[in-house]
NUVEX-305889 format. One record per residue (C-alpha): residue number from 0; x, y, z. Coordinates in steps of 0.2 Angstrom, whole numbers. Example, Ala and Ser with C-alpha at 12.3 -4.5 7.8 and 13.67 -1.06 7.14 Angstrom:
2
@num:0; u:62; v:-22; w:39
@num:1; u:68; v:-5; w:36
***
This chain:
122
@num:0; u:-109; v:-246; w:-32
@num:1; u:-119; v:-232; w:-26
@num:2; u:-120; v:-216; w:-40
@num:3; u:-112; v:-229; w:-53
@num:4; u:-121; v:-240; w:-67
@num:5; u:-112; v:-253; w:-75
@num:6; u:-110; v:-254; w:-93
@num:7; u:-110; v:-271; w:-99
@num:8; u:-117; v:-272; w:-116
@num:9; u:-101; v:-261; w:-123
@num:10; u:-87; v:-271; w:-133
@num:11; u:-73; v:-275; w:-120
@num:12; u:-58; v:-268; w:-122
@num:13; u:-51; v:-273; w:-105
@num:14; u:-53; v:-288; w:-94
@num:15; u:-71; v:-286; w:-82
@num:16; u:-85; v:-276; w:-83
@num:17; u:-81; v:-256; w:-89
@num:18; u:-90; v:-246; w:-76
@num:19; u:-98; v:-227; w:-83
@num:20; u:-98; v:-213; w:-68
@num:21; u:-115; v:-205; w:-70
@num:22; u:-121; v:-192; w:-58
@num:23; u:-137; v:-197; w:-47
@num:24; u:-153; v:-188; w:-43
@num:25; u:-148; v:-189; w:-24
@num:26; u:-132; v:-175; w:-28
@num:27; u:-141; v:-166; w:-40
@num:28; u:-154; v:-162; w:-29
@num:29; u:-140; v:-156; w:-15
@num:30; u:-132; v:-145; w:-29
@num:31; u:-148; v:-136; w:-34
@num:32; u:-155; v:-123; w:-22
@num:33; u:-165; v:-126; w:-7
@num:34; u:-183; v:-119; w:-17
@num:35; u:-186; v:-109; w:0
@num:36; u:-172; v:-100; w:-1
@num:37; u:-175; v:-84; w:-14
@num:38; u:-164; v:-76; w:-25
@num:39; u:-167; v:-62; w:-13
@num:40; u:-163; v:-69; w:1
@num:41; u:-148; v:-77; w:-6
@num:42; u:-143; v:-59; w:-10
@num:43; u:-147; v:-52; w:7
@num:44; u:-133; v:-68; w:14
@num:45; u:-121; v:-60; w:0
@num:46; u:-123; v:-43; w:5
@num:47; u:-122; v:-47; w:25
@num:48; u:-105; v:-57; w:20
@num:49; u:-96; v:-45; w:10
@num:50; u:-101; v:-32; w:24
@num:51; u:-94; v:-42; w:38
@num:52; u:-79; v:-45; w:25
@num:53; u:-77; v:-26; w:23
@num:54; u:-78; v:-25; w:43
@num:55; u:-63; v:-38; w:45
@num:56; u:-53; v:-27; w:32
@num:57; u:-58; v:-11; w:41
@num:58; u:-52; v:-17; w:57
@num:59; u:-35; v:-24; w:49
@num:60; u:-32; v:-8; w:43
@num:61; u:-35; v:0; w:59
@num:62; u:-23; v:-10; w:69
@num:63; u:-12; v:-9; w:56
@num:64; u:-12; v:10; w:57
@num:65; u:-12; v:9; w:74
@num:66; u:4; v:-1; w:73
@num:67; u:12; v:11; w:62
@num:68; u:9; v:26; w:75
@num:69; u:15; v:17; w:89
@num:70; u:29; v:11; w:78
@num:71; u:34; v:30; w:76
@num:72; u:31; v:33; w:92
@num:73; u:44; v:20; w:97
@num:74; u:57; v:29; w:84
@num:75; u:52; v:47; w:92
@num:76; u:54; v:39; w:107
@num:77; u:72; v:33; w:104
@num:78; u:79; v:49; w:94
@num:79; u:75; v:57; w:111
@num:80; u:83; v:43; w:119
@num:81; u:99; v:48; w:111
@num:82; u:98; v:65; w:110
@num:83; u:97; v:65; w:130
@num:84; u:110; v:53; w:131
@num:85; u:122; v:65; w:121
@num:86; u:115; v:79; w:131
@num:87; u:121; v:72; w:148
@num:88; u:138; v:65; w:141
@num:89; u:140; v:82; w:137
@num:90; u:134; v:90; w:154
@num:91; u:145; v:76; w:163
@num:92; u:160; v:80; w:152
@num:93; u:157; v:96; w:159
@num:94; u:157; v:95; w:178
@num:95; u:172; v:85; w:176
@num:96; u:177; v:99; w:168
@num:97; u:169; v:111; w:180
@num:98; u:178; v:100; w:196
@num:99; u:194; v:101; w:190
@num:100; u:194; v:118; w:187
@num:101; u:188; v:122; w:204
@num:102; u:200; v:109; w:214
@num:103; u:213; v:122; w:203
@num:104; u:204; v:138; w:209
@num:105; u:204; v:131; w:227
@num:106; u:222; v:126; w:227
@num:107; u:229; v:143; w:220
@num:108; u:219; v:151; w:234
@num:109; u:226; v:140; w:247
@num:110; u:243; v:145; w:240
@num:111; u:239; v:164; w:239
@num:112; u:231; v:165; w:257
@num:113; u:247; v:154; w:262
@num:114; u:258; v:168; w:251
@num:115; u:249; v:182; w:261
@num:116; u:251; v:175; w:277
@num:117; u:269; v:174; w:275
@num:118; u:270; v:191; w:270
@num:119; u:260; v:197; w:285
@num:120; u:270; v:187; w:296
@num:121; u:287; v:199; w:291
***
């Protein structure tokens, strides 16, 4: 087994050989650092990281901003909505109004021109 050594002069306590996990040179050597690479330099690959972090975060909070604006622009956009909507029920209630009145205006004529007439016509 690779990275395991056999322990067989132990007394047995189970049935077979008691296998002990040691670690081996080969995965120690992976864990340690590279002897190339500096304690500076890892710094310098920290400090580039937590910048591009803080870029990322500063962009989210930008289109999050943005999204709140245009956000508010959609609910200014719908108070006007409805205040113009009320607005022109309003103004259609009144030409109804307006038209009605008028047809009344123009019929009242009709009957004091025809009352006049009548009266001329004595």
């Amino acid at each position: 087994m690779t990275g395991l050594r056999a322990v067989n002069n132990l007394p047995p306590l189970l049935e077979g050989p008691i296998i002990a996990i040691r670690p081996i040179s080969r995965i120690d050597r992976k864990l340690r650092m590279p002897s190339e690479k500096t304690i500076d330099m890892v710094i310098s690959e920290l400090k580039a990281a937590i910048g591009g972090l803080e870029s990322a975060v500063d962009a989210r909070i930008e289109r999050q901003r943005e999204a709140q604006d245009v956000e508010g622009e959609v609910r200014r956009v719908h108070a006007d909505r409805a205040r113009l909507a009320q607005e022109l029920d309003q103004s259609q209630f009144r030409a109804n109004r307006l038209e009605e009145v008028n047809r009344e205006v123009s019929r009242r004529l009709v009957t004091a021109m025809e009352t006049i007439r009548a009266v001329l016509d004595r």
